[in-house]
C-alpha positions as CSV (number, residue, x, y, z in Angstrom):
1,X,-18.7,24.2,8.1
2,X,-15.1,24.6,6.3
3,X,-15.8,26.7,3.3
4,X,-14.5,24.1,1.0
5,X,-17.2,21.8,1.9
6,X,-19.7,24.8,1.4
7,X,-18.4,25.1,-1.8
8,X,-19.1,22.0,-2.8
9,X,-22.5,21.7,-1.3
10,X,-23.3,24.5,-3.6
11,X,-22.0,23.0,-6.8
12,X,-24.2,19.9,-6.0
13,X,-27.3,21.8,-4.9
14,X,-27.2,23.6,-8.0
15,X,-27.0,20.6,-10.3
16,X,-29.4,18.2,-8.3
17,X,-30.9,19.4,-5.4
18,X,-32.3,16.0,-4.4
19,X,-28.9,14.6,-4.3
20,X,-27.5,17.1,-2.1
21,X,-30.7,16.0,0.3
22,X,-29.3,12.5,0.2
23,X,-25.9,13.2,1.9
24,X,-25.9,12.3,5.4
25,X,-25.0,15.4,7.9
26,X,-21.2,14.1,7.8
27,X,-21.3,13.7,4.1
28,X,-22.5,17.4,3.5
29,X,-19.6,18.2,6.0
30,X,-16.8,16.4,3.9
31,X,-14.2,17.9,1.8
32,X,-10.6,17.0,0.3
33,X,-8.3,19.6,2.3
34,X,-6.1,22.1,0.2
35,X,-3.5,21.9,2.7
36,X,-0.3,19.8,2.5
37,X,-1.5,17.9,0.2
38,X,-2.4,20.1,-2.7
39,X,0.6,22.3,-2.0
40,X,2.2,18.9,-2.5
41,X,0.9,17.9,-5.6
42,X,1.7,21.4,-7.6
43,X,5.5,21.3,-6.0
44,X,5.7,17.9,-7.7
45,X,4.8,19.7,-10.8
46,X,6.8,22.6,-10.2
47,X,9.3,22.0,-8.1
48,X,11.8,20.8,-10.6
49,X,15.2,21.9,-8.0
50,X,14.2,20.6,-4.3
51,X,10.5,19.5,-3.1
52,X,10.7,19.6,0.5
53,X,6.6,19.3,0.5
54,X,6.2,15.7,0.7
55,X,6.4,13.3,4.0
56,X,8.7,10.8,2.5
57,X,12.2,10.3,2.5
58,X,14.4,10.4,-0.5
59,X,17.7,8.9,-1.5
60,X,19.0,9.4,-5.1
61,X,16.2,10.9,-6.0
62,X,13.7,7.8,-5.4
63,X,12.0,6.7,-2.1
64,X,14.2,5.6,0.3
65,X,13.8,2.0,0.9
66,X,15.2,-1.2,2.3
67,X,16.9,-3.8,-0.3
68,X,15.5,-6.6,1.8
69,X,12.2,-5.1,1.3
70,X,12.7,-4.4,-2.4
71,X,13.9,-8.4,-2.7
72,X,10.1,-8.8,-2.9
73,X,9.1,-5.9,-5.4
74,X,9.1,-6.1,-9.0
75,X,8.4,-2.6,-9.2
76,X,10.2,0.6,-8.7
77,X,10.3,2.1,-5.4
78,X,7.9,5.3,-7.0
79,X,5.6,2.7,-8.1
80,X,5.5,0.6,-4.4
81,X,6.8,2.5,-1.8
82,X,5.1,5.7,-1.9
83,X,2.2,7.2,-1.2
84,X,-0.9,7.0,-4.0
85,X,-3.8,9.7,-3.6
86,X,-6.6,9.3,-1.6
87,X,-8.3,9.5,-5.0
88,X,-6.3,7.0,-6.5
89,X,-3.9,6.4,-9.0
90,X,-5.7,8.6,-11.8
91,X,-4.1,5.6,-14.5
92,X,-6.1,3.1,-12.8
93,X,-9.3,4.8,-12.0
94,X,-9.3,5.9,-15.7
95,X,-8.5,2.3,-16.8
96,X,-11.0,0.6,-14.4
97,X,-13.6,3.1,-16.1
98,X,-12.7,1.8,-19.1
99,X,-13.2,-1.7,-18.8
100,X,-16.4,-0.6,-16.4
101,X,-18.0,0.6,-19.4
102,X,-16.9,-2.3,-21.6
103,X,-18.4,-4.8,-19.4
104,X,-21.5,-2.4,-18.9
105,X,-23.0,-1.6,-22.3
106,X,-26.0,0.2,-21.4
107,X,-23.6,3.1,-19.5
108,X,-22.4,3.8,-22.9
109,X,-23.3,8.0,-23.8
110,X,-24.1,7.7,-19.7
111,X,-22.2,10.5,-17.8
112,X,-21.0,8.6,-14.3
113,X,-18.2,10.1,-12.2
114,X,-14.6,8.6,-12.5
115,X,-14.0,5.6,-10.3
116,X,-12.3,6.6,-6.4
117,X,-10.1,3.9,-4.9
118,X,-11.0,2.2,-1.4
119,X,-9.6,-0.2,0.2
120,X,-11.7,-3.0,-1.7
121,X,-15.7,-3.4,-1.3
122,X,-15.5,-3.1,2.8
123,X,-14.2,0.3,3.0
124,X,-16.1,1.5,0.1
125,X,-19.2,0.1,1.8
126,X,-17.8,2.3,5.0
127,X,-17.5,4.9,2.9
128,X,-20.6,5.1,1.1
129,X,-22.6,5.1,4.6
130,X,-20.2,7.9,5.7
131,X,-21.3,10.0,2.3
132,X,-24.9,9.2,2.2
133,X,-26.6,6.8,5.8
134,X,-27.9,9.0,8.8
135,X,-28.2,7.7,12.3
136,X,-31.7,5.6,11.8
137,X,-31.6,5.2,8.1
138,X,-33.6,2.4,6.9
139,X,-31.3,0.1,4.6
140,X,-33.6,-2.7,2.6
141,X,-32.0,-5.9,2.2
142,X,-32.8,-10.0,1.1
143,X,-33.2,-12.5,4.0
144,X,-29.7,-13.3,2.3
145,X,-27.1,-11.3,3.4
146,X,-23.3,-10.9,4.3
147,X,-23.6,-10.7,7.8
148,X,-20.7,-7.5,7.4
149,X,-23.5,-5.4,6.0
150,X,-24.3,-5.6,9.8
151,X,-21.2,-4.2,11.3
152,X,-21.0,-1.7,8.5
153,X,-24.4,-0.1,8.5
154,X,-26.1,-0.8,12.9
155,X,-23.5,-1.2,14.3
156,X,-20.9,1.0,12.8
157,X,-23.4,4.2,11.4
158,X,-27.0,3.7,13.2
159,X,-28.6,2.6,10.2
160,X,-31.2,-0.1,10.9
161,X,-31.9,-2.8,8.2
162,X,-35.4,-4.4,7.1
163,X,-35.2,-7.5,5.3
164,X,-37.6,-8.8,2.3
165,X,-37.8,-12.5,1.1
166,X,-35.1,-13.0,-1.6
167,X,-36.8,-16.0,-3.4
168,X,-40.3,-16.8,-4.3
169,X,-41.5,-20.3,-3.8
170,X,-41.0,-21.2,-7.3
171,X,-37.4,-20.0,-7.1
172,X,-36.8,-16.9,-8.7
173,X,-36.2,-12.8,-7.5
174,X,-39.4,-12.6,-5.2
175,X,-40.5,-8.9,-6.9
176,X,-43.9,-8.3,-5.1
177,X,-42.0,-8.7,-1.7
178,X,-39.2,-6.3,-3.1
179,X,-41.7,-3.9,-3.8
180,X,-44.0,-3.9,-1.0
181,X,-41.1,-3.5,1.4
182,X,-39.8,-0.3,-0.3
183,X,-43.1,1.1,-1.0
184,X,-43.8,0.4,3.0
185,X,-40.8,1.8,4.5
186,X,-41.3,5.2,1.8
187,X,-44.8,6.2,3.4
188,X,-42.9,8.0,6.5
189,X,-39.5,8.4,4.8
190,X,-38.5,10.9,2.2
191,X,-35.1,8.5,1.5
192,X,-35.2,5.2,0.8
193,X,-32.1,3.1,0.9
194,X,-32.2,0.0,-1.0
195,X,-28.5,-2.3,-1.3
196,X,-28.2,-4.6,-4.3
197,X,-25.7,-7.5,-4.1
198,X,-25.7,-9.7,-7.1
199,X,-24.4,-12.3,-7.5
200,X,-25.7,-12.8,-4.2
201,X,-23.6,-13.5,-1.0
202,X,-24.5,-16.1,0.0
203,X,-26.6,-17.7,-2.3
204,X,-24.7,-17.2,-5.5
205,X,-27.9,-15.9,-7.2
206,X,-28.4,-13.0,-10.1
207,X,-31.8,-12.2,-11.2
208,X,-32.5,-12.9,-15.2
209,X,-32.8,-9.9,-17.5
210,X,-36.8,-9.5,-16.9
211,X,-36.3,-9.6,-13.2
212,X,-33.4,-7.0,-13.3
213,X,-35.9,-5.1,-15.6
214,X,-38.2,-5.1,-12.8
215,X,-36.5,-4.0,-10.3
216,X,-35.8,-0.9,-12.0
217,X,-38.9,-0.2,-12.9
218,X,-40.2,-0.5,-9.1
219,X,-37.5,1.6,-8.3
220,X,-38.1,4.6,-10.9
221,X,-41.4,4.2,-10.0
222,X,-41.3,5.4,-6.9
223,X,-39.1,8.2,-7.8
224,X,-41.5,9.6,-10.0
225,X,-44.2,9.5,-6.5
226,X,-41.6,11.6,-5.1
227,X,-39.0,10.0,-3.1
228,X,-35.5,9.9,-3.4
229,X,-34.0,6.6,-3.7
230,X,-30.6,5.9,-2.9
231,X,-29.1,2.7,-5.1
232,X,-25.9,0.9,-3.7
233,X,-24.7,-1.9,-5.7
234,X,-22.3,-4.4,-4.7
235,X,-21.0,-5.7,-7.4
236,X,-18.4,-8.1,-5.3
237,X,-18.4,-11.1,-7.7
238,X,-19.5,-9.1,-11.0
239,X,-18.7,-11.2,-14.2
240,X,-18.6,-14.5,-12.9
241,X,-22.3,-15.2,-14.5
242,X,-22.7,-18.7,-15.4
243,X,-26.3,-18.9,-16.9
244,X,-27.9,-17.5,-20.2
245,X,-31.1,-16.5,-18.5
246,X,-29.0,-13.7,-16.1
247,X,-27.7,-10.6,-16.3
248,X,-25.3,-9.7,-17.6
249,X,-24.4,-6.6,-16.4
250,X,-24.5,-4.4,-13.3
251,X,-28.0,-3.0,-12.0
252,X,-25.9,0.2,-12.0
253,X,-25.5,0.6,-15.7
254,X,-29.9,0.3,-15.7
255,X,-29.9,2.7,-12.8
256,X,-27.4,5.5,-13.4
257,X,-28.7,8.9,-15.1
258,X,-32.3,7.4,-15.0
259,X,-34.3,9.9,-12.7
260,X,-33.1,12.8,-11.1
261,X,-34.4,11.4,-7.5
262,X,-31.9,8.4,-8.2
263,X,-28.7,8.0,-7.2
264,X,-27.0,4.9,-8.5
265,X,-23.9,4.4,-6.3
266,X,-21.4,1.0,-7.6
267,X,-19.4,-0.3,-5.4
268,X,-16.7,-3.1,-7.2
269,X,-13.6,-4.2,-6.9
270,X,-10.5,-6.1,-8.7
271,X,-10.5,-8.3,-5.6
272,X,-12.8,-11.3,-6.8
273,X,-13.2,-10.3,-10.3
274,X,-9.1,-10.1,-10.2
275,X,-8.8,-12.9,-7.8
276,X,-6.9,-10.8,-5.7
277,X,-8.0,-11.0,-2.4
278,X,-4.9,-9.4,-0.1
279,X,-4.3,-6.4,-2.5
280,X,-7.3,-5.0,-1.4
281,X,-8.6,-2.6,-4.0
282,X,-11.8,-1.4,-4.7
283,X,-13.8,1.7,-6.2
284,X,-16.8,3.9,-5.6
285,X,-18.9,5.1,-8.5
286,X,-21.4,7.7,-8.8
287,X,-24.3,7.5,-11.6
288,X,-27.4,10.3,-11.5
289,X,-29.1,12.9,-13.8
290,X,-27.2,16.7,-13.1
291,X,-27.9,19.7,-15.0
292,X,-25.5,21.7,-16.6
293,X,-22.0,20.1,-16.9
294,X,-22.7,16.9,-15.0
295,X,-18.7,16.9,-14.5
296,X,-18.4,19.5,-11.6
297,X,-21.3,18.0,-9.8
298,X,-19.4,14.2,-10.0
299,X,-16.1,16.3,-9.2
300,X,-17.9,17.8,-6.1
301,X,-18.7,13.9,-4.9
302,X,-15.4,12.9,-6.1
303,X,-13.9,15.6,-3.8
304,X,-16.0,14.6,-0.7
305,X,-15.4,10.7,-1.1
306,X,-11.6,11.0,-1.4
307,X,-12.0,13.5,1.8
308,X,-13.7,10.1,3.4
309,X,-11.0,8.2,2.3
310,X,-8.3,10.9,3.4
311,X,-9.6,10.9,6.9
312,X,-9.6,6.8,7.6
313,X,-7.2,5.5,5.9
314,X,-5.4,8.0,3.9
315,X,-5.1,6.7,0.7
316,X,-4.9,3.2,-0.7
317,X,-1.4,0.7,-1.3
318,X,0.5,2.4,-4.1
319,X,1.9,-1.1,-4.6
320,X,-1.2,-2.9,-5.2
321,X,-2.6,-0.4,-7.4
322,X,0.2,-0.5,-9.8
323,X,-0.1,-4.2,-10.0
324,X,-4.0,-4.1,-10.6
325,X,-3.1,-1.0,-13.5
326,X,-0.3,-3.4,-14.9
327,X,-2.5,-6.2,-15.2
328,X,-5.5,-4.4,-16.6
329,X,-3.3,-3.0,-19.1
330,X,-1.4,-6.6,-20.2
331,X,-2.4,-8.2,-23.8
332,X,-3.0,-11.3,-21.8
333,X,-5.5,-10.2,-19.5
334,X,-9.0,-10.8,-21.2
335,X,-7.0,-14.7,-22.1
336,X,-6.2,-14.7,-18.4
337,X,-10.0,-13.8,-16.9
338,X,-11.7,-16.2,-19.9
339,X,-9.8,-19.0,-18.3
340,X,-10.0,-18.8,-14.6
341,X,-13.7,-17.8,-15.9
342,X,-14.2,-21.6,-17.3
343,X,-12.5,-23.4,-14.2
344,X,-15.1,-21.4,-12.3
345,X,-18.1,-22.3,-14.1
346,X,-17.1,-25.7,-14.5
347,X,-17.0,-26.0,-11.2
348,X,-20.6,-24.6,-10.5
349,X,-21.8,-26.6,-13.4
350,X,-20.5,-30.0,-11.5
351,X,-22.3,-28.6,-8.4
352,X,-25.9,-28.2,-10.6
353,X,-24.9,-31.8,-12.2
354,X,-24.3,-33.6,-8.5
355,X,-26.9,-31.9,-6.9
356,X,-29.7,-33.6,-9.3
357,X,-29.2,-36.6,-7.6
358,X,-32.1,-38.1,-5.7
359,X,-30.7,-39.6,-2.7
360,X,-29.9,-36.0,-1.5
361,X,-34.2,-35.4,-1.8
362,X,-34.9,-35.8,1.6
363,X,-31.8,-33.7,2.9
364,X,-32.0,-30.5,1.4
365,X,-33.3,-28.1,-1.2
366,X,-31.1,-26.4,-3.1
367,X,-31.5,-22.3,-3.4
368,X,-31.4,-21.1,-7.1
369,X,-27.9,-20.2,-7.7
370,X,-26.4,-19.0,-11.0
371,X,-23.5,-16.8,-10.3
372,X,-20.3,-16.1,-7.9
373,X,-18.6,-18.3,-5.6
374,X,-21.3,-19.9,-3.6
375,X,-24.5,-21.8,-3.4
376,X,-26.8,-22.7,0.0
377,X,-29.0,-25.5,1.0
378,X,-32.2,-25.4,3.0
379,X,-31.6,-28.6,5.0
380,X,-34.8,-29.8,5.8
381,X,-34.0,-32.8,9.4
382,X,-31.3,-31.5,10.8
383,X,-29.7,-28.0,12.1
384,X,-27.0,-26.1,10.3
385,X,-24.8,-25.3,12.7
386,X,-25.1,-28.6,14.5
387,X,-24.1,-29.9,11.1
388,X,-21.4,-27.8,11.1
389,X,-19.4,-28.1,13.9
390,X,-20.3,-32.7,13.1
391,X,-18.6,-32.4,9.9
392,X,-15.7,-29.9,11.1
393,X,-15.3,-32.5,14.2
394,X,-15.5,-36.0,12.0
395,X,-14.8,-35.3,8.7
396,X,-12.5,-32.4,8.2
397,X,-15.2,-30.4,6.3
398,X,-16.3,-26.9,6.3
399,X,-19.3,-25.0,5.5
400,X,-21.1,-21.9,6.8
401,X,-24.1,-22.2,8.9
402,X,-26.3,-19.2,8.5
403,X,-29.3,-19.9,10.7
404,X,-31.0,-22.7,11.8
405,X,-31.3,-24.0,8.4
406,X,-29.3,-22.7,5.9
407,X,-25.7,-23.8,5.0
408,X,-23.6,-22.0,2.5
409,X,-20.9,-23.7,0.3
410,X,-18.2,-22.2,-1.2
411,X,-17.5,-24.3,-4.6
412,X,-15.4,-21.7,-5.4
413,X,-12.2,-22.9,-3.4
414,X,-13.1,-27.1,-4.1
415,X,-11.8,-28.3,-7.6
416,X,-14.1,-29.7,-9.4
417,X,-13.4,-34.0,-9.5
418,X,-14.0,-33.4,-5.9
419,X,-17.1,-32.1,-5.8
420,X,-19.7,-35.2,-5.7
421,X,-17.1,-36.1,-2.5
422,X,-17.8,-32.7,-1.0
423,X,-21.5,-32.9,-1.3
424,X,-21.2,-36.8,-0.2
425,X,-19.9,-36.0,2.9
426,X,-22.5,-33.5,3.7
427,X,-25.0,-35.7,3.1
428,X,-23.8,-38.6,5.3
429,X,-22.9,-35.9,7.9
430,X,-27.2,-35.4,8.1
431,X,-27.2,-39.3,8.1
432,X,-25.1,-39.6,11.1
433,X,-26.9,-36.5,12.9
434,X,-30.2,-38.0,12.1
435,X,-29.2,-41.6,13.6
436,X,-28.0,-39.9,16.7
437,X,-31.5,-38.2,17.2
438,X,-33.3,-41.8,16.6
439,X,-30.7,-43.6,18.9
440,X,-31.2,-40.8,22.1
441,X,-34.9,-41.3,21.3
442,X,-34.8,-44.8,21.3
């Protein structure tokens, strides 16, 4: 083992021992090198004659760059062109904390570690199961998913994932099923892996203050019996909440510095909060109980995550960093969100409002949704993806078929006055379906 990752093995150890248990066999292996790049970073502070440390070119004293590539920038080649840290711009991760803890209340007088940059939700997902999932993990998980949870955790790291019922039959956060699948897969397991994704891809769902209540509690308690439990949020579409009864914030902010046998790992990004899907920038966060100065155990995780980052992508675009910290730091940007905010609701409002409608009775049911970009129906005569590909083919429509049953509609990207035709057209795509099935048996 390189004696840097020993080093930091030690600082964690000594804080939290559990944690250090936690990190997968590659995870206790990582490090952020001291080479080239460190040597880097103190000639740029140093070096005030000639730095002839860094793997760029120069001319006049700025990266060297094509004008027709520069047509497209706003920004200065120092701000676009070169490279950013595998940490991250330290402006931005400092700023994204800021508004983290804003939008979280209950992390205030919390100590969390400062925000690393990935390469949006995806690689942080990668990331985090480079840090923290051994070969044969057990990952719990809804009947809901985002089918890349698959790639990212079987297919990719060895990790296998058992599934629990998201809903009850009344509608809401099915809790007993939640709780009985952790507390099964805990009797042979010291680790217990459990992913939060709210609001829900793909049902659009967030569970109401007493559920999210809950849910901690199920998780603390089996803490206290002794396992470690290892809490990754995905807080993809945070913010776009559209009903009083949810939560507001991230189960993070309940989670973080709760229980020493907790760690509460938050995995965002300014891609859909932003809506800024290309620019691809996300961040890891880490939340837990250390002794001593918590700030040298986060640094230690800190360390190993940008070493992750540093040895798969190197770092993150320096280009759309700066545009995400120039953004977050303009006096319009709270007017801006609030906006794009309402169009969204509104939109998911129309979709409650439309959806009342009797005719569509016999069709579907309608999984509670109250959050995000998305919504699903439980059709109840015909098959999803047969439904698909018929109103693709005749209509020009798309959905997701997840299933045999289940299609998932993005309201997200229809504008609102078109909305009762979107649903409309679903509906007389099950019409035509179920005529076709009468006529062959006919």
């Amino acid at each position: 083992m390189n004696p840097i990752a020993q080093e930091l093995n030690e600082t964690i150890q000594n804080a939290n021992p559990t944690i250090y248990d936690m990190l997968s066999r590659k995870g206790r292996n990582l490090y952020f090198p001291k080479g080239i790049l460190s040597q880097s970073a103190e000639a740029k502070e140093k070096a005030t004659k000639y730095n002839a440390t860094i793997g760029i070119a120069t001319e006049n004293g700025v990266p060297m760059h094509l004008a027709s590539v520069m047509s497209y920038i706003p920004l200065a080649p120092d701000q676009s062109l070169s490279y950013a840290p595998s940490f991250g711009l330290l402006n931005l991760r400092r700023t994204w904390q800021e508004h983290m803890l804003r939008k979280n209340p209950s992390l205030v007088g919390k100590a969390v570690s400062l925000p690393i940059v990935t390469n949006a939700i995806t690689h942080g997902l990668s990331v985090t199961a480079d840090m923290w999932i051994e070969e044969n993990d057990v990952i719990i998980l809804p009947d809901k998913i985002w089918g890349n949870y698959l790639l990212i955790f079987t297919v990719l790291h060895g990790a296998e994932i058992k599934q629990y019922p998201l809903f009850t039959s009344e509608g809401g956060f099915n809790l007993s099923a939640f709780e009985a699948t952790l507390r099964k897969e805990a009797r042979n397991r010291e680790k217990v892996v459990v992913l939060l994704n709210f609001p829900n891809n793909p049902t659009g769902y967030t569970p109401t203050v007493s559920e999210a209540q809950r849910i901690v509690e199920i998780v603390v308690d089996l803490a206290e019996g002794g396992k470690n439990v290892l809490v990754i949020t995905d807080d993809a579409y945070f913010g776009l909440f559209y009903d009083a009864q949810s939560i507001r914030e991230s189960l993070f902010s309940l989670l973080a510095g709760i229980h020493q046998r907790i760690m509460a790992i938050k995995l965002d990004a300014a891609t859909k909060e932003n809506y800024v899907w290309g620019l691809r920038v996300g961040f890891i966060t880490y939340g837990t109980v250390f002794k001593g100065n918590p700030k040298d155990a986060y640094d230690a995780l800190e360390k190993k995550t940008a070493g992750a980052v540093r040895g798969t992508i190197s770092n993150s675009p320096h280009l759309s960093q700066s545009i995400i910290l120039g953004s977050l730091n303009s006096e319009n940007y709270q007017t801006e969100k609030e906006e794009k905010f309402r169009i969204m609701r509104n939109r998911a409002n129309r979709v409650k409002e439309v959806l009342t409608e009797e005719k569509y009775g016999h069709a579907w049911d309608v999984y509670p949704f109250n959050s995000g970009y998305f919504m699903c129906l439980r059709l109840k005569t015909v098959n999803a993806e047969e439904l698909r590909l018929h109103l693709l083919n005749a209509y020009g429509v798309g959905v997701i078929s997840l299933g045999e049953t289940d299609i998932r509609v993005a309201f997200s990207c229809v504008e609102e006055d078109n909305i009762p035709e979107l649903f409309d057209t679903i509906f007389q795509g099950i019409r035509d379906l179920e005529r076709e099935r009468v006529a062959m048996q006919s």
